[in-house]
C-alpha positions in Angstrom: 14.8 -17.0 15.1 16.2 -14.6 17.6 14.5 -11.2 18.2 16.9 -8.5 18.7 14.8 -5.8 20.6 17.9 -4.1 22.4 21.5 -3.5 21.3 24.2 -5.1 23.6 27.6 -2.7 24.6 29.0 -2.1 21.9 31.4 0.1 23.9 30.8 2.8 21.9 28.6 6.2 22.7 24.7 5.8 21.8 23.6 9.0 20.5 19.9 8.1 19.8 17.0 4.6 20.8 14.1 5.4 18.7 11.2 3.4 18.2 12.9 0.8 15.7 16.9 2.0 15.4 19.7 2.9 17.5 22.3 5.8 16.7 25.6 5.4 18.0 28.9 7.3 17.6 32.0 6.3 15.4 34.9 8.0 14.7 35.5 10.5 11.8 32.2 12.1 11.9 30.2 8.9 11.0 27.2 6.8 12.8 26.2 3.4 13.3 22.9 2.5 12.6 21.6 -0.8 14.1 18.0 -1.8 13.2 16.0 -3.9 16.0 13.4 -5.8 15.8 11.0 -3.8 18.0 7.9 -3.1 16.4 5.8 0.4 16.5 2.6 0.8 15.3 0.6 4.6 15.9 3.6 5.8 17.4 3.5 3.4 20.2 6.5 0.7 20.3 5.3 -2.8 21.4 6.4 -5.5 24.1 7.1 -8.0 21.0 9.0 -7.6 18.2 8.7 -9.3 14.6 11.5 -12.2 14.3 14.1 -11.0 11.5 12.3 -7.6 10.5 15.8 -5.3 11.8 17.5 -7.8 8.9 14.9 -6.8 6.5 14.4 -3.2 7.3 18.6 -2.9 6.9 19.0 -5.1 3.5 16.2 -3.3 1.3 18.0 0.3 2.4 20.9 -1.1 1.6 19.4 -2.2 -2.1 17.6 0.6 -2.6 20.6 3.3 -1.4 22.7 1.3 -4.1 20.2 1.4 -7.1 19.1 5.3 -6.4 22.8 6.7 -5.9 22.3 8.8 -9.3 18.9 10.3 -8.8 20.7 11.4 -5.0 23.3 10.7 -3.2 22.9 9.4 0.6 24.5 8.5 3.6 25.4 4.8 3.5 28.9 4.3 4.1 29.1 0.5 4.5 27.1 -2.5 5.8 29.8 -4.7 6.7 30.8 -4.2 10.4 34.3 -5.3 10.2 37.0 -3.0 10.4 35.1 -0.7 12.8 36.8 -1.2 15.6 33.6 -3.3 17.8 33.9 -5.9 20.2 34.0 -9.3 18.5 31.9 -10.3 20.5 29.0 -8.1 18.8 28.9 -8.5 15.6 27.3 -11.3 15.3 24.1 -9.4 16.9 25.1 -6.7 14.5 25.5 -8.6 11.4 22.8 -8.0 8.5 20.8 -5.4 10.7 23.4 -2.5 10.8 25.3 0.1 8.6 27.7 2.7 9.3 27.2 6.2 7.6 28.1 9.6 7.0 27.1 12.2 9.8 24.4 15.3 8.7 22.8 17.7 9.8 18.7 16.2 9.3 16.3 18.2 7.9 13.3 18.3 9.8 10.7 17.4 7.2 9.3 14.1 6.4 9.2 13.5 2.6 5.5 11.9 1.9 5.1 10.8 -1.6 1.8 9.5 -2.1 1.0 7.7 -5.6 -2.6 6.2 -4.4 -5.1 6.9 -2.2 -5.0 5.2 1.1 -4.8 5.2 5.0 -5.5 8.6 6.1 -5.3 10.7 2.9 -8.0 8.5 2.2 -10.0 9.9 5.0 -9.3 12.9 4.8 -10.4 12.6 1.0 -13.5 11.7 2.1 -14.4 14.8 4.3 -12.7 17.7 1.7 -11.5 15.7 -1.3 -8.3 16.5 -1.0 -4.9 15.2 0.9 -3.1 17.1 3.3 -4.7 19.8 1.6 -3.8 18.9 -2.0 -6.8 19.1 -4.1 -7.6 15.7 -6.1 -10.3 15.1 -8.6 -13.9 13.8 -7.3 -15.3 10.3 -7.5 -11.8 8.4 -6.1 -12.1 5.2 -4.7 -10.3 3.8 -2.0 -7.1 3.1 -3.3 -7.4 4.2 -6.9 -4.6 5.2 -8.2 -3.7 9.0 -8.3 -3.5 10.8 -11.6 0.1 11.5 -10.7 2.1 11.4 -7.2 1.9 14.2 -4.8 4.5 15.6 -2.3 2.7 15.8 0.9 5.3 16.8 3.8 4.8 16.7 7.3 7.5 18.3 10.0 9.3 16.0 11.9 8.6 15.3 15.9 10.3 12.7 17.5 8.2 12.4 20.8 4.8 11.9 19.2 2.8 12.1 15.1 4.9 14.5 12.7 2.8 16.7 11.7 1.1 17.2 8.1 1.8 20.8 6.9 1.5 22.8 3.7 4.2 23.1 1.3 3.9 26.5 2.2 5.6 26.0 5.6 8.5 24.1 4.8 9.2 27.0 1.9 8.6 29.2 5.4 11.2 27.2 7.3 14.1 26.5 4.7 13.5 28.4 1.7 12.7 27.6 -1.9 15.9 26.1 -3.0 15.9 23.5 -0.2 12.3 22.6 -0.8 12.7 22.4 -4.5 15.3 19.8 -3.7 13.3 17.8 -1.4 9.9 17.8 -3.8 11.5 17.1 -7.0 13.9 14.3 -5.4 11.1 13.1 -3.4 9.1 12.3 -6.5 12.3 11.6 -8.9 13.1 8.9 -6.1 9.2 7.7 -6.1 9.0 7.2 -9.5 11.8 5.2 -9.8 11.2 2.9 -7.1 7.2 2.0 -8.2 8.7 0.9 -11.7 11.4 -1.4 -10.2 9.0 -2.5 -7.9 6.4 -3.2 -10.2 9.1 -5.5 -11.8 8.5 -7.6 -8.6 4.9 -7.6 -8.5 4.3 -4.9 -6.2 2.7 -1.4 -6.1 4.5 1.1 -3.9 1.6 3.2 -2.7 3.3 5.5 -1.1 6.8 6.3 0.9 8.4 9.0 2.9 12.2 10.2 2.9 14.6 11.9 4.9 17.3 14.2 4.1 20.4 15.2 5.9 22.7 18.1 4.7 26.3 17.7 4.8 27.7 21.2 4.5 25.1 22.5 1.3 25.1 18.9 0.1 21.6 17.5 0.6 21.6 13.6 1.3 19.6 10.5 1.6 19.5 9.2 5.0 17.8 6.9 7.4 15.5 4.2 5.8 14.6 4.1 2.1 11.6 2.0 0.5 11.4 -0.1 3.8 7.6 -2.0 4.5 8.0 0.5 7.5 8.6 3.8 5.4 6.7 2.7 2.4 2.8 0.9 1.8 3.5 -2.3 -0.4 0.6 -4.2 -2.0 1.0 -7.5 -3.8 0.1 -6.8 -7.3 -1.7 -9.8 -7.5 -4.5 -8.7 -3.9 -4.9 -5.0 -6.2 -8.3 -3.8 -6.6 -9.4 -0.8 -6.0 -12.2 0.2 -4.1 -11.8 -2.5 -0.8 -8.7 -3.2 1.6 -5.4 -4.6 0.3 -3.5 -7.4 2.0 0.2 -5.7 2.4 3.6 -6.8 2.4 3.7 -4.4 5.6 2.8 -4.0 9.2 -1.0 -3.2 7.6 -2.9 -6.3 9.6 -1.6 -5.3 13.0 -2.7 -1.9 12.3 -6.1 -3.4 11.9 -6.0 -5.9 14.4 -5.3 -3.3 17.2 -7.8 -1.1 15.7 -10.5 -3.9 15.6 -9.6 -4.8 19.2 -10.6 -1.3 20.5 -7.3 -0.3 21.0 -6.8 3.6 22.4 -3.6 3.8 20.4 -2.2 5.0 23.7 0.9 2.9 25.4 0.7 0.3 26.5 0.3 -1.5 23.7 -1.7 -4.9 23.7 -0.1 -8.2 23.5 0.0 -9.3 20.1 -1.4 -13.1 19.1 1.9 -15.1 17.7 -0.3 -15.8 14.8 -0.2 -12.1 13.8 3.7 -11.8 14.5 4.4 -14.8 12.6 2.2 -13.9 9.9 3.7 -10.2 9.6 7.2 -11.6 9.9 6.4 -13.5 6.4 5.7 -10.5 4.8 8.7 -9.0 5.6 10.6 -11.6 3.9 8.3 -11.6 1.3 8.5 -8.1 0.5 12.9 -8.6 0.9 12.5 -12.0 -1.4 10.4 -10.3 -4.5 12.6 -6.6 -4.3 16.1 -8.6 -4.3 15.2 -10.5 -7.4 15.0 -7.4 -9.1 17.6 -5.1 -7.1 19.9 -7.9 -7.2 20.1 -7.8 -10.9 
């Protein structure tokens, strides 16, 4: 399989290259998002990518963003690249990995919902019992399950880690009506998802949103319940109390980790095993949610 890890001309204006996507320009205030399949892991993008996981990434947005339109609207326009006015020549390269959408204005908060207690808010449990500063009851285990979800935001930075803040601040910075929105939508949209997902045989552990505003209409944007924007476990691996074998990026988090890794660039070469093997979880985390989205 092909591994798209840069965007040909598409004769167009590119706005944005982040880690994973690529912004470009279309006319009447819309974008074109095209997922590659560059992989970043600890903020660091990495010389290989993971065959077919732009596809992936692109498809479950595309499910979720159609089964969640009534608990909020968001930005997807279409996914079919035709009748955009793009070289012919392109869309091939395009095709399955790309969506055009409405404009906003971002909001600079990263939504966290966390329903169990893992990766860092595990940690950090560990030291103060709580997460990002949200107090929990003791005697947790790694990955219990949380007596209900919590809305743990962090501030957006797109040159290195967001960072983890208070509700507080985001109240601070856009005011109660805004944040209102983003908690209860965050959780309304969190909710949702780990029931249709437990449909599939999987636990969503946790997620994280983004939200555009498009004049004062507050929108869905960027990624939604992706295995890069959300922690998926196999119902069938649970049990809590030890590691869980994702549908995610999870084992090349730990492979780089039990390699020594600084977690500074450049990032280390990756074994083909571990790309090959992360790749089929990908498509098994896009086989077992379109089953049930597809309904």
């Amino acid at each position: 399989m092909t591994v798209l890890l840069e965007c040909p001309d598409l004769g167009i204006r590119r706005l944005h290259k982040g880690k994973v996507r690529e912004m470009f320009e279309l006319p009447d205030d819309r974008l074109l998002l095209v997922a590659t399949d560059r992989l970043s892991a600890f903020d660091v993008v990495f010389p290989q990518g993971i065959p077919g996981k732009g596809r992936v990434l692109t498809q479950l947005s595309v499910l979720w963003f159609g089964a969640t339109r009534a608990i909020c609207p968001n930005h997807l326009i279409t996914a079919d690249m035709r009748g955009l006015g793009l070289p012919v020549a392109v869309l091939p390269a395009l095709e399955g990995r790309s969506v055009a959408v409405r404009r906003t204005k971002r909001i600079d908060v990263e939504c966290v919902v966390r329903g169990y207690l893992a990766g860092s808010g595990w940690k950090e449990y560990q030291r103060s019992r709580t997460v990002c500063g949200v107090p929990l009851p003791a005697g947790l285990r790694l990955n219990d399950q949380l007596p209900e979800p919590i809305f743990t935001p962090a501030l957006k930075n797109d040159e290195g880690h967001d960072e983890n803040v208070p509700e507080s601040r985001v109240r601070a910075l856009y005011g109660d009506r805004v944040t209102d929105f983003l908690k209860h939508t965050s959780l309304e949209l969190y909710k949702y998802a780990a029931a249709r997902a437990a449909e599939a045989g999987i636990i969503l552990a946790d997620t994280k949103f983004e939200f555009g505003q498009v004049g004062d209409e507050i929108i869905l944007i960027d990624e939604v319940f992706t295995p890069d924007s959300s922690r998926y476990w196999p119902l069938e691996r649970y049990e809590p109390g030890r590691p869980i074998d994702s549908l995610d990026k999870q084992p090349i988090r730990d492979y780089v980790e039990s390699i020594g890794w600084n977690k500074q660039p450049p990032a280390p070469v990756l074994p083909e095993s571990q790309i090959a093997e992360t790749a089929a979880r990908y498509e098994d985390a896009l086989k077992r949610l379109r089953e049930v989205l597809g309904r």
